[in-house]
N, C-alpha and C positions, 0 to 999 in steps of 0.2 A: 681818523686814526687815533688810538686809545695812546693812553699817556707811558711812558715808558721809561726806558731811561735817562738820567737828568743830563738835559741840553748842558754842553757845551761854550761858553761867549766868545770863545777864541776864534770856534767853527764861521768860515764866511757865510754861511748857509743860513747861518742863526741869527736873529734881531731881538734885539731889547726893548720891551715896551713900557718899561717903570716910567720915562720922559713922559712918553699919552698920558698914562692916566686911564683911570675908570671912568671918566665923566664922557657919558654920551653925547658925542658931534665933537670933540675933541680931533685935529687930525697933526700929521703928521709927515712931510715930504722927504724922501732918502733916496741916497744916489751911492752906487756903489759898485765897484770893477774888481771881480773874483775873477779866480784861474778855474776855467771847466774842469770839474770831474771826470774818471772814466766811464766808460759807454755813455757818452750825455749825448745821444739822438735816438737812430734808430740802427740797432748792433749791425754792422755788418752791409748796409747801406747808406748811409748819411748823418752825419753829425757835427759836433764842433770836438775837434781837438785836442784832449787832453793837455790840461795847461794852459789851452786859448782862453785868452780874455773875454771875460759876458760883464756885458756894463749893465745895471739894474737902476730900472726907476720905480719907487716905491711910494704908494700913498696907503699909509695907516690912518683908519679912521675909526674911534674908538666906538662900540653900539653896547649898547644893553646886554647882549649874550656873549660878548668878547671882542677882538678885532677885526675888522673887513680890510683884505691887502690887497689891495688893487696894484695892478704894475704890468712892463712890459721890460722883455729881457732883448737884449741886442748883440750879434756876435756873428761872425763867420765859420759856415759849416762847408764841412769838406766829404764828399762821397766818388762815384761814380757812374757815366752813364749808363743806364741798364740797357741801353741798345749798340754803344760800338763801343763801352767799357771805358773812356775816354776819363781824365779826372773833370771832376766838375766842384765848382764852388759855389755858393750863394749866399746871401745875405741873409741872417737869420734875425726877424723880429718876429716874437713871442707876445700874446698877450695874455695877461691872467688875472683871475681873480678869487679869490677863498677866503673865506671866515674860519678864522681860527679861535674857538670856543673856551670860555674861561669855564676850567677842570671844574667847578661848584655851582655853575649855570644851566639849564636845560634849554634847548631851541628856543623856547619863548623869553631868555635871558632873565629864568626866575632862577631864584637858588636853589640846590637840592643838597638833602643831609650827607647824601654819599653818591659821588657821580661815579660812573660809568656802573651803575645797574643793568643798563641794558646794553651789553655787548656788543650785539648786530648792528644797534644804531653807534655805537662807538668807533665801531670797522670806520665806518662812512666818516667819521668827523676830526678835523685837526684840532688838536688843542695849546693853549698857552700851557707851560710849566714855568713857576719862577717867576711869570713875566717875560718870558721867553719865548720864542716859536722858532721849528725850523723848514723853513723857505724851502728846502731841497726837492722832495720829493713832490712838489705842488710845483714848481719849478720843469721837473722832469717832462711832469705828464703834458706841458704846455709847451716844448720844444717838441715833443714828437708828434702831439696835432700838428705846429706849424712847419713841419721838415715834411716833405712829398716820400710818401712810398717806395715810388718808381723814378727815380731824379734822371734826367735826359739834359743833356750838354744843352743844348736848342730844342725848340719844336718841331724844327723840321728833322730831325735827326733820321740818317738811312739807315743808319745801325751796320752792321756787316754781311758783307757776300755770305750767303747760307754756302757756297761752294769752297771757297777756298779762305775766309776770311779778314778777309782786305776789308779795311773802312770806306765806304761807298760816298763820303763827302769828299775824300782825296782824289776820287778818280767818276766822276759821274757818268761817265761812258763807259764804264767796267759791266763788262757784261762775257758769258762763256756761252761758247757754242751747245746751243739744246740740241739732245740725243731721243728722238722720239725713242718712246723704250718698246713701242713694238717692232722697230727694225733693227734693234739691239740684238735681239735673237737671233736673226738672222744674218747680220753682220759679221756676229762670233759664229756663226754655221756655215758660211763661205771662208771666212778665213780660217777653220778647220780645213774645210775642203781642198784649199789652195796648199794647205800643210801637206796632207795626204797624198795630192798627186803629186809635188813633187816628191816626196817617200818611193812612189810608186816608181816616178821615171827614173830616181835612182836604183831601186832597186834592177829596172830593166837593164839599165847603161851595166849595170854590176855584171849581168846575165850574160851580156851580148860580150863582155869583155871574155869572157872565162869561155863562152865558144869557140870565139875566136881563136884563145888560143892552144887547146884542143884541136882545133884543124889545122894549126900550122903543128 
């Protein structure tokens, strides 16, 4: 990710690396409990909470081409069952790691007179500004590997009645009478039929009335 605008120190997101130092094998251990962001998982299926606490353990370790942040993020994520809709929770450990590149460095942590010449490879790459980095979006992409797609209450989950949908772990015996659907036809073809003659015997009783009384 090419360099942009200037970080932030206020941002939780952000870390200062003037303590490291530029001296190679330099390291650095940090710990630290922000409020999640919004959409921090996967939109609309699983995530952590806007506001929820993500506790971060962090190792900076200074190299030759910038900083190596190794770390794992920790937090509770909240979605739903994708089979009987149910809320579901889980325990969310993240683990991550990226090199964030000093702006006047190139991969091989030589200097260069004016960085980010090459664009395409800039897309790819985080950078320090300041002394500065921001965690956020390297953060992101490492909760939504570790959050599941399809998140299920259990593994045995029955999900719902395709007929009427009742949750099928309340009731394991729920089951609806099968209608073979070739005598569906015919079931609604007799029960026409049974319509019709009575029509008809009414009709006759109507007939016989009206003779009757005609010959009186």
């Amino acid at each position: 990710m090419a360099p942009h605008a200037r970080l932030d120190h206020r941002n939780p997101f952000v870390f200062d690396t003037h303590e490291l130092g530029r001296r190679p094998g330099a390291l650095q251990r940090l710990t630290r409990t922000i409020d999640a962001p919004e959409d921090f998982g996967i939109k609309g299926v699983i995530g952590v909470p806007e506001g929820a606490p993500v506790e971060l353990d962090l190792r900076l370790e200074s190299v030759m081409e910038g900083v190596l942040v190794t770390g794992t993020a920790r937090a509770q994520a909240e979605g739903e069952c994708v089979r009987c809709l149910e809320p579901v929770e889980q325990e969310l450990e993240a683990d991550f790691q990226e090199l964030f590149s000093y702006p006047d460095a190139d991969d091989r942590g030589r200097v260069i007179a004016e960085p980010g010449d090459d664009a395409e490879d800039d897309e790819d790459r985080y950078f320090i500004e300041d002394g500065l980095f921001d965690l956020e979006p390297v953060l992101r992409d490492a909760v939504v590997l570790a959050l599941p797609m399809q998140p299920v209450c259990q593994d045995d989950c029955a999900g719902l009645c395709s007929e009427c949908g009742a949750r099928l772990a309340d009731d394991p015996d729920h089951q609806h009478d099968a209608v073979d659907i070739r005598w569906a036809a015919l079931q609604g073809l007799a029960g026409s039929t049974k319509d019709g003659e009575k029509d008809e015997m009414s009709g006759a009783d109507a007939e016989a009335g009206v003779d009757e009384k005609q010959e009186k």
